[in-house]
N, C-alpha and C positions, 0 to 999 in steps of 0.2 A: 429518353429512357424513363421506363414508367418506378417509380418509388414504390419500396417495397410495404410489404401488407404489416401493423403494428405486430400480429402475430409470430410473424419472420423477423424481425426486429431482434438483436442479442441484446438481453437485458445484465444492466450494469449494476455494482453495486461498488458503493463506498465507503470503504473501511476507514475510519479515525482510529488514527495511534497514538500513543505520549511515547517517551523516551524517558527511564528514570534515569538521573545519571546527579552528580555534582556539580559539571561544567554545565554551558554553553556549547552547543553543538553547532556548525555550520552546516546549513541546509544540503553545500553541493556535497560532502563527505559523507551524511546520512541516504544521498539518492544512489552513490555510487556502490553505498554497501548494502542497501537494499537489493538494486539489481542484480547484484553478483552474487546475494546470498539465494534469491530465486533461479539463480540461474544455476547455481550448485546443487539445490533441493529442486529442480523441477525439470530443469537441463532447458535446450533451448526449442522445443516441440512446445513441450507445454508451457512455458512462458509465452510464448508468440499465443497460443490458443486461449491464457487466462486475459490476454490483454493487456497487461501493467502498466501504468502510466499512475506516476508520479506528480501528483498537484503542487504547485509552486505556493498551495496556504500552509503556511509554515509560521507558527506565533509558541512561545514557550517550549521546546521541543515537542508538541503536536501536529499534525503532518495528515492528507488525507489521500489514499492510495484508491485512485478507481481498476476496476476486477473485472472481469465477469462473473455472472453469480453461480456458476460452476465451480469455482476457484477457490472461494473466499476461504475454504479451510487450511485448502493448500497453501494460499498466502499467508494465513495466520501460523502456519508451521514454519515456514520459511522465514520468517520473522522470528518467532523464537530462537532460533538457530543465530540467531547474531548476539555474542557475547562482548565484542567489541567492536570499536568505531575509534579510527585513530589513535589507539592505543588507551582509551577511556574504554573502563566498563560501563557499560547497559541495559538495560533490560526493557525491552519493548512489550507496551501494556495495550490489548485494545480495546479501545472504549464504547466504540460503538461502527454497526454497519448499517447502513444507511441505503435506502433507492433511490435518494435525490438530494443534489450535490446541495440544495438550500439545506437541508435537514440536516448534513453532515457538517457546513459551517457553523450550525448553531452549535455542533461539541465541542468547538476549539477555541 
């Protein structure tokens, strides 16, 4: 099977997040409120089509969500929309979006 042309290629981006909060957050509890808060704001069409995938770099509650680059506003809304997280409030801040997942570890 011949590989496709860079042009055809879906280009990625990745958003770095923080989490303001007072606690300590557990990584699996911020993945699962992610997804479900996209999944509420974007239903499940346009989730599957923005691509979300969830990266396991997780240091200080900062976190880094790859997208498609069609998306990245819709993700950043759908992120706002999370007021809590096991019963802690927070408030998700993004830091920066990023083309290449080296660039977006240097924000964390």
């Amino acid at each position: 099977m011949k590989s496709l042309l860079p042009s055809l290629k879906e280009r990625n981006r990745y958003l770095v997040y923080e989490i303001k909060t007072k606690d300590k957050l557990d990584f699996k509890e911020v993945r699962k409120e992610i997804l479900n808060s996209n999944l509420r704001f974007l239903g499940e069409l346009e989730t599957a089509k923005a691509s979300v995938l969830i990266l396991n770099d997780w240091k200080n509650n900062k976190g880094i969500i790859k997208i498609s680059h069609k998306y990245v506003d819709k993700v950043r809304v759908a992120l706002m929309l999370i007021k809590y997280i096991n019963r802690k409030n927070v408030i998700f801040k993004t830091i920066r979006v990023s083309g290449t997942l080296k660039k977006a570890r240097s924000f964390i």
